[in-house]
N, C-alpha and C positions, 0 to 999 in steps of 0.2 A: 477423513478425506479432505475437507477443507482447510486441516494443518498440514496438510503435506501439499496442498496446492498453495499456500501460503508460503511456505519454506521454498517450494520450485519456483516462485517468482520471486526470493528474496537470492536465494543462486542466481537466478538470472539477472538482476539487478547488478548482482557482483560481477559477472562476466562482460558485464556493458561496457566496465571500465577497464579490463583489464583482459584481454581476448586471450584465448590459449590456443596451444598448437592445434592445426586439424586432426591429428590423431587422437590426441587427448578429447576435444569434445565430438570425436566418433565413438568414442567407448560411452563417454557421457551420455549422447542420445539414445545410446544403443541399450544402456542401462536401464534411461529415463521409459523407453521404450517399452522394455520387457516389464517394468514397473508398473506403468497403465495398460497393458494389454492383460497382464495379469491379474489388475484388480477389473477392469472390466470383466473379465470371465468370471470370478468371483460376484460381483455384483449382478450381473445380467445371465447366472446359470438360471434363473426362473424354474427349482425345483429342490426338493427336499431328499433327492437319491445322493448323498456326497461319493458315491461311484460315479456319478455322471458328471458333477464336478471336480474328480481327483484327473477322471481320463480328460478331460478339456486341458489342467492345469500340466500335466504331463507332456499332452501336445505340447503347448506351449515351451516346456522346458527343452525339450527334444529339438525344437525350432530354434530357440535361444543357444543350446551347444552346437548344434551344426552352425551357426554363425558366426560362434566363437572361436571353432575351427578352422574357418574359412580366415579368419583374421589373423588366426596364428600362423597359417599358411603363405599368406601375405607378408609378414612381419619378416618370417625365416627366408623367403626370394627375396626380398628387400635388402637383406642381409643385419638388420636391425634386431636379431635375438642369433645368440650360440649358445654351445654348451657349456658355456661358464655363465648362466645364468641359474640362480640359485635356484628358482619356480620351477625350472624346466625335466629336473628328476620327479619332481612329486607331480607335474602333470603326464611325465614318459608311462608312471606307475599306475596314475589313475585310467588313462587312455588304454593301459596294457587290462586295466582289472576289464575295464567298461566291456572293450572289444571281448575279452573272453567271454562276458556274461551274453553280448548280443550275438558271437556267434552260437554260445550255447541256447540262446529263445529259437533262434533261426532253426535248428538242426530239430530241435522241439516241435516246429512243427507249429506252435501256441500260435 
């Protein structure tokens, strides 16, 4: 923990000098973000069921992709992503797998 809090102030050091776009360090926070809320939940599960720590950490990831959604969302009205972007077949795929499996949990009932 304290080498990774040591490396996030030696990034930020770097950034002092040299600022990047607002979208670039919206992804970075949004990283940095998902990085400490994650090990918090790790850290402060206060229990030895790793069920009750896998479902914390799930939420969390669940919260993290609907966000990322939301940005990609953004990105495409913006007009700043097409379909001649190369990422954008293998997320079309994986969004096609995802959606199939959660309408399948839904329909389940679980």
């Amino acid at each position: 923990m304290r080498q990774l809090r040591v490396k996030l102030e030696e990034i930020d050091q770097r950034l002092q000098g040299d600022p990047l776009p607002a979208p670039v360090l919206e992804d970075l926070k949004g990283a940095v973000d998902h990085l400490r809320t994650t090990l918090w939940a790790a850290m402060s599960a206060n229990t030895d069921d790793p069920d009750v720590l896998t479902s914390k950490l799930i939420s969390l990831r669940l919260q993290r992709a609907a966000d990322i959604c939301r940005q990609i969302r953004l990105d495409i009205d913006a007009g700043e992503l097409d379909i001649n972007s190369a990422e954008l077949t293998k997320l079309r795929e994986a969004l096609h797998l995802t959606v199939t499996r959660v309408d399948r949990l839904y329909k389940s009932g679980m």
